[in-house]
LUMTI-140351 format. One record per atom (N, C-alpha, C): x, y, z. Coordinates in steps of 0.2 Angstrom, whole numbers, plus 5000, padded with zeros to 4 digits. Each point is the difference from the previous one (the first is absolute). Layout:
REM LUMTI-140351
XYZ ...
REM end
This chain:
REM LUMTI-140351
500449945000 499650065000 500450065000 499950064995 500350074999 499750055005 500550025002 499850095003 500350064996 499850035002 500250074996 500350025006 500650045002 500150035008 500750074996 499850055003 500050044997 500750045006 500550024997 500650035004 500250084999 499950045004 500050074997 499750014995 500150004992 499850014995 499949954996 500349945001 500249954997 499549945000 499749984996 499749925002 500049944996 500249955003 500249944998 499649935002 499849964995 499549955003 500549975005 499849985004 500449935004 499649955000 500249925001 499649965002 499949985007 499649975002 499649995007 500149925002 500650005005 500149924999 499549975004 500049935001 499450005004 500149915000 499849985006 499949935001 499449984999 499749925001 499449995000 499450035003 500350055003 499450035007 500050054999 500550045001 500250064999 500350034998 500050074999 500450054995 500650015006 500750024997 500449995002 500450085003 499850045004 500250095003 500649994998 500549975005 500650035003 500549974993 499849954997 500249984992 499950054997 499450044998 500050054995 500150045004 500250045005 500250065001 500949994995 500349935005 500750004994 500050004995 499449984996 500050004993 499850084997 500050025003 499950085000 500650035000 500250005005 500850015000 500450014995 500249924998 500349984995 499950034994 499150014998 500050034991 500150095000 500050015006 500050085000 500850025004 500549965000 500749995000 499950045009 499649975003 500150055007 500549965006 500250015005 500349985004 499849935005 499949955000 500049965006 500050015008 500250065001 500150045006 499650015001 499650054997 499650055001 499349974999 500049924999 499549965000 500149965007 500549985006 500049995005 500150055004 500050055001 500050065002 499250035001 499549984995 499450025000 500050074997 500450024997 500050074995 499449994994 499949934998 499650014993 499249975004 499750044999 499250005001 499549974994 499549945001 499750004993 499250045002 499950034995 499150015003 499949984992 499450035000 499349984994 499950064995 499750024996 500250064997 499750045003 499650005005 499850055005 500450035003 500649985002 500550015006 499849965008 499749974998 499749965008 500549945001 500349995004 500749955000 499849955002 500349944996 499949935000 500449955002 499649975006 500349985006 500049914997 500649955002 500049955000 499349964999 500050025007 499249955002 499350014995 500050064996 499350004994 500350004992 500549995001 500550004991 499749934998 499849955001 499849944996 499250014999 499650045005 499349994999 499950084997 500550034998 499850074998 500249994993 500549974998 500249964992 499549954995 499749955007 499649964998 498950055000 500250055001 499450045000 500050044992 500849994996 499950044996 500450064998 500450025006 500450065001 500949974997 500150034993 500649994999 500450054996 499750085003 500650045002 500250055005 500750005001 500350005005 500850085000 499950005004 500650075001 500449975006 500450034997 500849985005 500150105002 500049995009 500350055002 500749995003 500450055000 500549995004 500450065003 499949985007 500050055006 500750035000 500350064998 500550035001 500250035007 500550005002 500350025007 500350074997 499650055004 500050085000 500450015008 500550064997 500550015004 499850095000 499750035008 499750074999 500350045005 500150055001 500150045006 499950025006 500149985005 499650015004 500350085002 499450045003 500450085000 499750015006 500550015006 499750045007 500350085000 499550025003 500350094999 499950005010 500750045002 500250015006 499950095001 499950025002 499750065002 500750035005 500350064997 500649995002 500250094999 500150025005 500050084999 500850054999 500449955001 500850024999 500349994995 500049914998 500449974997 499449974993 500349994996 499849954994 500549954998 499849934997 500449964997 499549954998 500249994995 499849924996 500549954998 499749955004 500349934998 499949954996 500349974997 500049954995 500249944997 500049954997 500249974997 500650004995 499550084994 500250024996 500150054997 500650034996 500250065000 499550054998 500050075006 499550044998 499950054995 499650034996 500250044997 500250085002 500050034996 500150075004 499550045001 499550005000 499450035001 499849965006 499949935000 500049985006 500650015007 500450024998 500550025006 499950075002 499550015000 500150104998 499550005007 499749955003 499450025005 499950045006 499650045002 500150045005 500050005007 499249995000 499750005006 499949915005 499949984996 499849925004 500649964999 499749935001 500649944998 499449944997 500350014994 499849934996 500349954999 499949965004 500349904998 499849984996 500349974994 499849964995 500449945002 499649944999 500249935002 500049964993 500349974998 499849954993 499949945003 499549995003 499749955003 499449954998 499849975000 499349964998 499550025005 499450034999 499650045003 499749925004 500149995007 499549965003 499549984995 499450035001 499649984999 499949974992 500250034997 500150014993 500649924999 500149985002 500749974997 499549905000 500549984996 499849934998 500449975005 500350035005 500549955003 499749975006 500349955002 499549975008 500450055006 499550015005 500050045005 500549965006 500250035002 499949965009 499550035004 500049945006 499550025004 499950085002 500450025003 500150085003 499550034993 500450004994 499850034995 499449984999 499649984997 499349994998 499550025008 499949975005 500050025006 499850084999 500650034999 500050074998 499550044995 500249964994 499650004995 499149995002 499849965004 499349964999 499750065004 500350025006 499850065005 500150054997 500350044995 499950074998 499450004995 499949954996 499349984995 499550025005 500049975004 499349985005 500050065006 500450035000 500050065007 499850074995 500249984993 499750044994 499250025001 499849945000 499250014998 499849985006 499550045000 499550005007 499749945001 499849954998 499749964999 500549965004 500849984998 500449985001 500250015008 499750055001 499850035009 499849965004 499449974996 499449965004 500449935001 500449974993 500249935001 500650005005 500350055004 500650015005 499349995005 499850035003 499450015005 499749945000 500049954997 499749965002 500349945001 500749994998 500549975000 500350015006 500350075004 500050005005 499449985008 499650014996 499449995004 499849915002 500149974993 499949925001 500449974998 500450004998 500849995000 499849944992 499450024997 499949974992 499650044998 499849994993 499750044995 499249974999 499550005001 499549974997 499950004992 499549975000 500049974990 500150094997 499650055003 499850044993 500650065004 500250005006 500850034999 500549974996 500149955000 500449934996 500150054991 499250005001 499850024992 500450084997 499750035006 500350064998 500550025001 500549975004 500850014999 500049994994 499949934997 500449994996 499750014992 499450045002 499950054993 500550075001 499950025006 500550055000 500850004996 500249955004 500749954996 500150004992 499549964998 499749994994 500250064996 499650055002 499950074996 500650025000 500450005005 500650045001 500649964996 499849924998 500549964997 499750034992 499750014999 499949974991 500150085000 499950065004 500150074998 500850014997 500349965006 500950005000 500149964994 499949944998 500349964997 499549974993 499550044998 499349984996 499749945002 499749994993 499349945002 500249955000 500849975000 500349925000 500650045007 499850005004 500650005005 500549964998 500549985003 500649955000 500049975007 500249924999 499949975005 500150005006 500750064999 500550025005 499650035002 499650064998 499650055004 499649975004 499649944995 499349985007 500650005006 500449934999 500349965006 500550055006 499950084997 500250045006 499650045002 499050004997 499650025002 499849935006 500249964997 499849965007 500449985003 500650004999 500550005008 499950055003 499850074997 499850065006 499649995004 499449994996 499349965004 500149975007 500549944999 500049965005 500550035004 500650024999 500550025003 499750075007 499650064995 499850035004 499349985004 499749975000 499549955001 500249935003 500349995005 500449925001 499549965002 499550005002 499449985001 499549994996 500150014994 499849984994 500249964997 500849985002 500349944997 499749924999 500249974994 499749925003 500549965001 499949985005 500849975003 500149924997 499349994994 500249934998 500150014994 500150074996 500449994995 500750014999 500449994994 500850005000 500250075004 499750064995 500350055004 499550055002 499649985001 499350045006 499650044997 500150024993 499750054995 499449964997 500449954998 499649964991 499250025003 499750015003 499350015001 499750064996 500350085000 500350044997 500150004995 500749964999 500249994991 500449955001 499849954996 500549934999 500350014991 500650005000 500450004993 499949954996 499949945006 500149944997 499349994995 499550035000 499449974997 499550064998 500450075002 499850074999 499350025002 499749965009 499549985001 500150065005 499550015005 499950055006 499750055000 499750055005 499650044998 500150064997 500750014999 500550054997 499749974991 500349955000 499849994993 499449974997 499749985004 499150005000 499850094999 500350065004 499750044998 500250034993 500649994996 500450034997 499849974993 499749945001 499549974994 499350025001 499650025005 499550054998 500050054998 500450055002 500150074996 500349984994 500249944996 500350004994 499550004996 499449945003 499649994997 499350074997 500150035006 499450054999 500450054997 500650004998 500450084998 500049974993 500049935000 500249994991 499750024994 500250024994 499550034996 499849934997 499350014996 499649954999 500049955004 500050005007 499949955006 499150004999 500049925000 499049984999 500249965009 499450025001 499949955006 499649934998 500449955003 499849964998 499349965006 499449955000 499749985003 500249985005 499949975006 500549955003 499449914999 500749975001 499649924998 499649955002 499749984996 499449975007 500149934998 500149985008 500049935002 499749944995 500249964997 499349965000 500249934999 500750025006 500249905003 499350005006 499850065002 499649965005 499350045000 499449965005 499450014999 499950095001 500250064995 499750055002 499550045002 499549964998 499350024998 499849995009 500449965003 499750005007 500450045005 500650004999 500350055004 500050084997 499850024996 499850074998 499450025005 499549965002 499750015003 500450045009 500449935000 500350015010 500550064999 500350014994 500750045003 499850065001 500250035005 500050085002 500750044997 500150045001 500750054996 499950004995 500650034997 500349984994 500649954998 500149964998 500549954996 500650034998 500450005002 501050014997 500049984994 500550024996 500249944997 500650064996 500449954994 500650055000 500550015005 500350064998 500350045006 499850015006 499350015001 499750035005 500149925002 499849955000 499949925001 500950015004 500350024996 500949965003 500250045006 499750095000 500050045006 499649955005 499549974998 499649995008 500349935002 500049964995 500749935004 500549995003 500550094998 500450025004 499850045006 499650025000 499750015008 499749965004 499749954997 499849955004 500649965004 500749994998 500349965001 500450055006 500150074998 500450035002 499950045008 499150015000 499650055005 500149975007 500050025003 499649985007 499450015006 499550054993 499550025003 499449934996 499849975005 499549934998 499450064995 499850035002 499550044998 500150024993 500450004999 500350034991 500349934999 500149955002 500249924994 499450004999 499449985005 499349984998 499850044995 500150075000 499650024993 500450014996 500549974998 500749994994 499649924998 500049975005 499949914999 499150024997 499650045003 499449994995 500250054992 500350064999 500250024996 500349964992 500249945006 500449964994 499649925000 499550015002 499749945001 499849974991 499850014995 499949994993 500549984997 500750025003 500849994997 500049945003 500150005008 500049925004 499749954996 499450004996 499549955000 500249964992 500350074997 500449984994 500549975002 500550005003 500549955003 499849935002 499050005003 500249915004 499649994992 499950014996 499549954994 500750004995 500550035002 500749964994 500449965006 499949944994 500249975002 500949985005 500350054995 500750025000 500150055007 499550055000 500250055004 499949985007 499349975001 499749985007 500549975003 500549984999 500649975006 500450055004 499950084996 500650055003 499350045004 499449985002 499650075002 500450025007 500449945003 500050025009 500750054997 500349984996 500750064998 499750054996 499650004996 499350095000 500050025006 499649985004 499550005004 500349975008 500650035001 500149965008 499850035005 499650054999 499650025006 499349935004 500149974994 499449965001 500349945006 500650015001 500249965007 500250025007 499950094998 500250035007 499550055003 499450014996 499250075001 499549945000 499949995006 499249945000 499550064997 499549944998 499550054995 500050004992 500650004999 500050014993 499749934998 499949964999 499749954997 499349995000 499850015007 499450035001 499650044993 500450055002 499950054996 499950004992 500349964998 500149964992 499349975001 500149955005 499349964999 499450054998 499950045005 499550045001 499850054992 500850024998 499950034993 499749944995 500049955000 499649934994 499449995003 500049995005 499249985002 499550035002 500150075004 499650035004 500249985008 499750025004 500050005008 499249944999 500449955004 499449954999 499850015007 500250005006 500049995006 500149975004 500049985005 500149935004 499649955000 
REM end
């Protein structure tokens, strides 16, 4: 199978390898490489982005079911490292001077009254490079003491020593906004993963102590999954030109005509689906798993009628061995409250 994928100005078909099953990402990303003579580096480095001809980026996990829907062109981005000035002005009533890197010119040596530092640095925020802890820390609290909003999510952080769902929400649309304003609509990996080492670092009590490094809840690299990146794909999705909203999928491994009637809320699914499974797993307020656990009760139900999937639900779904009720619960969303 051909794609068309298009490089700066350049576009050339590639082919689309593919096994029995599936279409093959991290093979054509190299196959991309190679006919557009690009670098190998800057493909494990995460430099080269694929999205769609929208500009909406195309993640491992929908590139076989987004090919096999019919979508076979393709744009290659590639992230440049911008090297910018950072400029403090010192207020200074005697003395002037500028400092540098690099030779000044004479106009600029001429200065009067202040003192300008020029640094030829990588602007924090702005930079593709990974942070340390101190640093992003830094970074995540200037964002957030920015905006008022971000006022409230300290206050009550302080207060409870965690965030509830819809503070949770709003930091990290704050975040969000302040990433894709710095670095556009495709951030860089680096960035989430210093937006979320700040998170946690300045928030230690938000950490999860059972993953590798206490963030992936936030932003995992490994799978580009997290509420950082969950939110970075709905702002792509609703900013994209000709973005169509699609339906969402209706069930029909199982009897829906009866549970349509039982279920209350609304139904996850998507993104919004992989947000609430990570909260499920991650929360400690029973009161939000139970409405995460009925939120994703249609998705669960798809899991027990395949045959393949129904063996990992307690590894979905391991809240189901530590919050008495939830199955209750399940039962009660299929059949009604029958009684005693």
């Amino acid at each position: 199978m051909l794609a068309k994928v298009e490089f700066g100005r350049t576009q050339k078909y590639v082919k689309i390898p593919q096994t029995d099953e599936s279409m093959e990402y991290n093979r054509f990303l190299e196959d991309i490489t190679m006919k557009f003579g690009l670098e190998h580096e800057c493909l494990r480095e995460g430099q080269l982005i694929l999205t769609d001809e929208s500009g909406t980026e195309v993640d491992e996990d929908i590139f076989d079911e987004l090919v096999k829907s019919g979508v076979l062109n393709f744009k290659i981005i590639s992230r440049q490292r911008v090297t910018d000035l950072d400029i403090q002005i010192v207020t200074d009533e005697s003395a002037s001077s500028v400092m540098s890197d690099t030779p000044l010119s004479p106009v600029s040596s001429n200065s009067s009254d202040s003192t300008v530092i020029l640094e030829t640095t990588k602007r924090r925020r702005g930079s593709t490079e990974f942070m340390d802890r101190d640093q992003a820390r830094q970074m995540v609290e200037a964002v957030l003491r920015a905006n008022p909003k971000g006022e409230e999510v300290f206050m009550e952080y302080d207060k409870t020593k965690t965030l509830t769902d819809a503070k949770r929400k709003q930091m990290v649309n704050i975040l969000v906004a302040d990433m894709i304003e710095t670095h556009g609509r495709i951030p860089p990996s680096s960035a989430r993963t210093n937006y979320a080492l700040g998170i946690v670092t300045l928030f230690p009590y938000l950490q999860d102590p059972y993953s590798k490094n206490g963030y992936e809840h936030y932003y995992d690299p490994g799978g580009n999954t997290g509420y950082l990146a969950w939110r970075i794909k709905t702002v792509q999705r609703n900013t994209s030109v000709g973005y169509r909203s699609y339906s969402k999928p209706s069930h029909q491994d199982s009897p829906k005509s009866r549970r349509e009637t039982l279920l209350s809320g609304e139904q996850l699914f998507g993104d919004d689906c992989r947000e609430a499974l990570s909260t499920i797993r991650h929360s400690t307020d029973e009161s939000i798993i139970k409405e995460r656990m009925r939120a994703t009760f249609q998705y669960r139900q798809k899991l027990v009628y395949d045959e393949d999937a129904s063996v990992s639900i307690l590894d979905v779904f391991p809240r189901f061995l530590d919050i008495p009720g939830l199955i209750d619960q399940d039962f009660t969303m299929m059949f009604g409250d029958l009684g005693v």
